[in-house]
RONU-144429 format. One record per residue (C-alpha): residue in three letters; x, z, y negated. Coordinates in steps of 0.5 Angstrom, whole numbers, plus 500, padded with zeros to 3 digits. Example, Ala and Ser with C-alpha at 12.3 -4.5 7.8 and 13.67 -1.06 7.14 Angstrom:
2
Ala525516509Ser527514502
% end
This chain:
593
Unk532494523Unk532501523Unk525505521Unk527512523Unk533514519Unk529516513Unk523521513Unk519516508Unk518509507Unk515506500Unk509502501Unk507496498Unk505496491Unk501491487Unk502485487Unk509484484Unk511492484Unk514491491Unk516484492Unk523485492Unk524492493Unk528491500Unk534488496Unk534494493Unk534500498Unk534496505Unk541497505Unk541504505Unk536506511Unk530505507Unk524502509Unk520499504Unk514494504Unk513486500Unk506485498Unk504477500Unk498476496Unk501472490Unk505466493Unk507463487Unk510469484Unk514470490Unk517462489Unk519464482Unk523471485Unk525466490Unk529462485Unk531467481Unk535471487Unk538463490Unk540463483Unk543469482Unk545470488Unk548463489Unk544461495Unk540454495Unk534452491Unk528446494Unk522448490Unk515449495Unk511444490Unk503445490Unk502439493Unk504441500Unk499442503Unk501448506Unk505450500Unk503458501Unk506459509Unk512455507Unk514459500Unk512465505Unk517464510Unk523462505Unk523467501Unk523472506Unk528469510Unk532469504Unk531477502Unk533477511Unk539473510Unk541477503Unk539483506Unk544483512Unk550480507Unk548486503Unk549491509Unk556487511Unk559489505Unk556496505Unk560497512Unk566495509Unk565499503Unk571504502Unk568512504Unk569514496Unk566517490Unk561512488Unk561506494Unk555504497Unk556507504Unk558514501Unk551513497Unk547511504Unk549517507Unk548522502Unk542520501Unk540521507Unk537528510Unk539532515Unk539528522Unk544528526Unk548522524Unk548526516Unk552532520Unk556527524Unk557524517Unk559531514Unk563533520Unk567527518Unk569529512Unk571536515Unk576533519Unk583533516Unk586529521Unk587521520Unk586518525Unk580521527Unk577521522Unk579514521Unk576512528Unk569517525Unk568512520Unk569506525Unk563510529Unk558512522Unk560505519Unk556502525Unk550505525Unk549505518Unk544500520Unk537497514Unk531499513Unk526495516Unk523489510Unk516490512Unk510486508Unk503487506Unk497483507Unk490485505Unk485483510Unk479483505Unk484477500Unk483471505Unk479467501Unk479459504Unk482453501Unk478448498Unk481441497Unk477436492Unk471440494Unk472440501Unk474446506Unk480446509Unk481449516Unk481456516Unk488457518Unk490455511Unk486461508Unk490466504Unk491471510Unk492467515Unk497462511Unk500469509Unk501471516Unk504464519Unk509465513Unk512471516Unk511470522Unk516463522Unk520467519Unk527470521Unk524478519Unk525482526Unk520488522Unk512489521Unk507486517Unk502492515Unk494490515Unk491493510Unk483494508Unk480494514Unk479488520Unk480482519Unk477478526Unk480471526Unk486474522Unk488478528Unk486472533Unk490468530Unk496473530Unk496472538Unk497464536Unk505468535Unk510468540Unk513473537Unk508478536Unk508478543Unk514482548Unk522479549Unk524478556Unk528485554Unk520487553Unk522488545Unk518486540Unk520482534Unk515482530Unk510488529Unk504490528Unk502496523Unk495498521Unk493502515Unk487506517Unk484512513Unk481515520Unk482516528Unk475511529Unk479506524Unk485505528Unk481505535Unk476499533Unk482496530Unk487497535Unk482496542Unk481489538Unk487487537Unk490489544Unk484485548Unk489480545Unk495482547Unk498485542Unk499492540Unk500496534Unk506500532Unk504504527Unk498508524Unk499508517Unk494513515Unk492514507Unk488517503Unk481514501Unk482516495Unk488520492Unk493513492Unk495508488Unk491500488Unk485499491Unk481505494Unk477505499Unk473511500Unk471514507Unk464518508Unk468523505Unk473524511Unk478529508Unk486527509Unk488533512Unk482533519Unk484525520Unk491528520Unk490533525Unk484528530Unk491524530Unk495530532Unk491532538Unk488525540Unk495521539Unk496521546Unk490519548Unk490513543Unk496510546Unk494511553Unk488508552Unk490502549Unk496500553Unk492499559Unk487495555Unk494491551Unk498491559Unk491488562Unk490482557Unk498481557Unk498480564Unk491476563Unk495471559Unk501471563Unk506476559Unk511480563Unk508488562Unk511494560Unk509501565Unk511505559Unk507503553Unk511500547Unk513506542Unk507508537Unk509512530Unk504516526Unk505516518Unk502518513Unk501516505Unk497517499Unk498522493Unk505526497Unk508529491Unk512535492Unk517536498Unk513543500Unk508538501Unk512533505Unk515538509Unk508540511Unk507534514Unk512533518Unk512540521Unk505541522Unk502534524Unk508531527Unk508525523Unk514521522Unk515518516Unk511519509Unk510514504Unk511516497Unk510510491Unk507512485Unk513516483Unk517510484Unk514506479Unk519510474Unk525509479Unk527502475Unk532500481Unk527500486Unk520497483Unk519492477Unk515495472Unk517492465Unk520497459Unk514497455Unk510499461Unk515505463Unk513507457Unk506508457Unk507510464Unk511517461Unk506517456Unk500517461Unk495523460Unk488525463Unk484521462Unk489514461Unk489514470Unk482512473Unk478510478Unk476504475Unk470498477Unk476494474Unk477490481Unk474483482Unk474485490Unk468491488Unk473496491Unk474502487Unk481500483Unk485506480Unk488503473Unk493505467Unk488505461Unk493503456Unk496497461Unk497490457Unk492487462Unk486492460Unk487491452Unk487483454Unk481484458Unk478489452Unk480484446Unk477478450Unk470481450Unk471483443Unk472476440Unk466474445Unk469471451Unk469475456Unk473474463Unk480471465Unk482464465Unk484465473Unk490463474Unk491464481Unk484465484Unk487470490Unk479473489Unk475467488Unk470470493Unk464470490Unk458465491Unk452467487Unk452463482Unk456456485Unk457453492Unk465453492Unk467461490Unk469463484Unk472470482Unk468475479Unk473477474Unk473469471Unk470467465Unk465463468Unk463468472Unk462472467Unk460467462Unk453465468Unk452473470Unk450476463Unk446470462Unk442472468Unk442480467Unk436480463Unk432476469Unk433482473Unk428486471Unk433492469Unk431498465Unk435499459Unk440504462Unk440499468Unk442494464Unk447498460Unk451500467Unk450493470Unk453490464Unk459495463Unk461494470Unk461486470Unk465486464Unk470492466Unk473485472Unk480484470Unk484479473Unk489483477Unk491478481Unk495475477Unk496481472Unk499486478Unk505481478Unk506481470Unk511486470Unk516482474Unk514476471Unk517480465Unk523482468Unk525476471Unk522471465Unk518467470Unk512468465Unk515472458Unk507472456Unk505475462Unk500482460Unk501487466Unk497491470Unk498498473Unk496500479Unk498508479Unk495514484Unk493519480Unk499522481Unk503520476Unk502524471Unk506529475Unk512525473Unk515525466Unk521522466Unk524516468Unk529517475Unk535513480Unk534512487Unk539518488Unk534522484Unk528520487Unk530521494Unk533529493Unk526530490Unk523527497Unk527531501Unk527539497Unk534537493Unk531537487Unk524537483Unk522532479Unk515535478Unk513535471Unk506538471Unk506546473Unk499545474Unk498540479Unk493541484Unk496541492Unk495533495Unk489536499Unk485539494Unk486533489Unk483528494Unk478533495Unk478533487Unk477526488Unk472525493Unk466531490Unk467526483Unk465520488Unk460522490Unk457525484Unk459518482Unk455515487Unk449519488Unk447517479Unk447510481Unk443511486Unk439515482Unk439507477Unk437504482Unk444501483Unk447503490Unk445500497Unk447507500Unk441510504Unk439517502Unk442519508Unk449517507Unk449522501Unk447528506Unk453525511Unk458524505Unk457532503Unk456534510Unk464532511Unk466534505Unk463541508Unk467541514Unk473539510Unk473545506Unk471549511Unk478546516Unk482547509Unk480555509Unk483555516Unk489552515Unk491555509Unk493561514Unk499556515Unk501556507Unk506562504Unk502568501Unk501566494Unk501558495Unk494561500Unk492564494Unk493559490Unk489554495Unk482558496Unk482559489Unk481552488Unk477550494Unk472556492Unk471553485Unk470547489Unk466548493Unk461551488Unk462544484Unk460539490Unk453544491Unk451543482Unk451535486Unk444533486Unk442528493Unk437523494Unk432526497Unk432523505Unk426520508
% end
């Protein structure tokens, strides 16, 4: 597999999203990423594909007792085989108008193998330009089929009211699926360090190097700044194992959960990463070549190669352009926008149109994730008028169909979701007991009931697609970001907008990346600081005074770096850390001490 070919990936998205992306653009050079929450979604789009593809099908029933692995490691051994039939044919394919090896080098920007691609199609000689073909055809390689698993979503497993082991957790069942897999690609951890997760990925041998010192299997982390990665990457390579890539992503300008830093802005994690890349890799690979040579591995001298990437609310090519030139990143990651591409992600046809129709307001930072983890949300989504109906006939909560977060132990002995109706049910009967004031009790009660079941509902839209539940309601996880979209777009499309070919960009007013993450950040702790001031926070005064205190520094980098920007994109950009600025000093703090 290749993942330098394109100067993007597309991340993971939802549940369902992105599951079965791979098939869609892997052959093309791009790189793309399955989540591995919902293991019962993914058996059904295992069947849909062997039925349409013709490829054999053995139902994984639920009364095995590893039935999630093993769903796991069929199917992406199924989306690696189909995948490679795929990329045979494109190798195959005629260089014509239309064909699929004529859209993969189009497609793609200006590396050396488009100009060799582009000579080519110059040369008038036959036979040479015969032998060039033979020559592109080879190198026309896939982009990797990574997956996604979120550390925080290991729930154990319990069988007729007893534990089972702890290799039969949701993240660690996940992880030997794709591990005994045939994927020679990464799995990216997300979420924040997962010990016994990451312990037991030293258990594979395949994360470990070849006798060529390959990997087969790779490690990604995605981290929102450099401490994140160090921890995690120290820990991990204490095991012998090492990671490939840092995949950087805003705390809060993305899509899905959002996990807000204390207030550490995108551009100065970018730029800690540029001047300490060196030293990050240095220093781990003599931690990973010592525990390598403690368990009996052969040792590189030189460390394993290490990309730095960057996602989380890209959405103009300038701005892509920038992070590529300025922080040496390697790749981004563009998702949202994709969600209007039909052939790459699986968003049903009603909620494409709500996704178009989408305004202020409609995309929000919700409390809406069992997970207690902020969750951006589209307002108008089937799953959000369910949850909103449920309540009005005076049965609040979901039936938990799936119980991926079935985390919570407060009210009984075997958990159960935050979002379900026996949660619900047992903690409003419970709420006047707290001794709250009225406001505290009107904020705490809003929040319990804003849980929705999105476990299962962010795979809705492929349920609807592919018939495996036609009464499926759907979530939408889209960043903000969406509205500067209007329309729905192809694959071709979607990439000329990435690489400045052409712009998609509906919204004349967007704020630049950096300034709406700013944006985002001064309204969380605005946010912060009034639940704090109900009593409803478990932050320490102090942390408010750190928070702004990065906040400060951030803007005060920004002012630096707009140095870098054209003359009426400079101006644009001060303007609006000015009006900024003054909006963070209105935000009254918890007094410290």
């Amino acid at each position: 597999m290749n993942d330098s070919t394109h100067l993007f990936h597309i991340p993971v998205m939802g549940t369902g999203f992105t599951i079965d992306t791979p098939l869609r653009v892997a052959k093309y050079g791009i790189s793309s990423v399955i989540p591995l929450v919902d293991d019962v979604l993914i058996e059904g789009v295992r069947k849909f594909h062997c039925e349409k593809h013709g490829e054999p099908y053995e139902e994984i029933s639920n009364s095995n007792q590893d039935a999630r692995a093993l769903r796991i490691t069929a199917y992406l051994s199924l989306v690696d085989r189909l995948v490679q039939q795929q990329v045979v044919a494109l190798q195959a394919s005629p260089f014509e108008e239309g064909s699929d090896i004529t859209r993969y080098f189009e497609m793609l920007p200006e590396i050396p193998l488009k100009q060799a691609y582009n000579e080519m199609l110059a040369i008038t000689d036959g036979a040479a330009k015969a032998l060039m073909q033979a020559d592109l055809r080879q190198q026309a390689v896939p982009g990797s089929i990574d997956v996604n698993i979120m550390t925080k979503l290991d729930r154990d497993i319990y069988l007729n009211g007893d534990k089972l082991a702890a290799e039969f957790s949701d993240a660690m069942a996940a992880l030997r699926g794709f591990a005994n897999s045939t994927l020679n690609s990464s799995v990216v951890f997300s979420a924040g360090i997962n010990q016994r997760l990451y312990t037991y990925a030293a258990t594979f041998k395949d994360f470990f190097p070849d006798k060529n010192g390959e990997l087969k299997k790779k490690i990604i982390l995605k981290v929102s700044d450099y401490r994140s990665a160090s921890v995690q990457g120290r820990f991990l390579a204490k095991r012998g194992l090492w990671v490939s890539e840092y995949r950087i992503e805003s705390g809060l300008n993305c899509g899905g959960h959002a996990f807000a830093t204390d207030g550490y802005l995108i551009g100065p994690v970018l730029e800690e990463f540029k001047e300490k890349r060196q030293e990050l890799i240095e220093s781990l690979h003599a931690t990973y070549a010592k525990a390598l040579a403690g368990l009996g591995w052969s040792v590189n001298d030189e460390p394993h190669n290490v990309s730095i990437t960057v996602q989380g609310g890209i959405g103009t090519a300038a701005e892509n352009e920038f992070l590529l030139r300025y922080y040496l990143v390697d790749r981004t990651g563009w998702g949202t926008p994709f969600l209007l591409v039909p052939e790459v992600t699986n968003v049903d046809e009603i909620h494409l149109e709500k996704l178009l129709a989408a305004a202020d307001g409609d995309v929000y930072l919700s409390d809406s994730s069992p997970l207690r983890v902020p969750f951006w949300n589209l307002r108008t989504s089937a799953s959000e008028e369910t949850r909103r109906q449920h309540i009005r006939e005076g049965k609040p909560g979901s039936p938990c169909v799936k119980g991926a977060a079935r985390l919570n132990t407060e009210f009984t002995d075997i958990p159960i979701c935050p979002a379900s109706r026996a949660y619900i049910k047992r903690k409003l009967q419970h709420l006047p007991e707290e001794g709250l004031s009225a406001e505290q009790l009107a904020a705490v009660k809003e929040s319990v009931l804003s849980k929705s079941c999105i476990c299962h509902d962010l795979g809705g839209g492929t349920a609807l697609k592919y018939g495996i539940d036609p009464a499926a309601t759907p979530s939408i996880c889209c960043g903000p970001g969406i509205l500067d979209f209007s329309k729905i777009s192809t694959l071709e499309q979607m990439v000329a907008h990435i690489y400045g070919w052409h712009s998609l960009i509906n919204n004349k007013d967007r704020p630049h990346m950096f300034v709406r993450e700013l944006m985002l950040y001064i309204d969380h702790l605005r946010q912060e600081s009034k639940n704090f001031d109900l009593k409803l926070s478990f932050r320490a005064p102090t942390y408010f005074h750190k928070f702004k205190e990065n906040l400060l520094l951030g803007i005060e980098y920004y002012q630096r770096l707009a140095g870098q920007f054209m003359e009426e994109q400079r101006t644009q950009f001060l303007a609006a850390l000015k009006v900024l600025l003054d909006d963070l000093d209105t935000i009254a703090l918890p007094e410290a001490g």
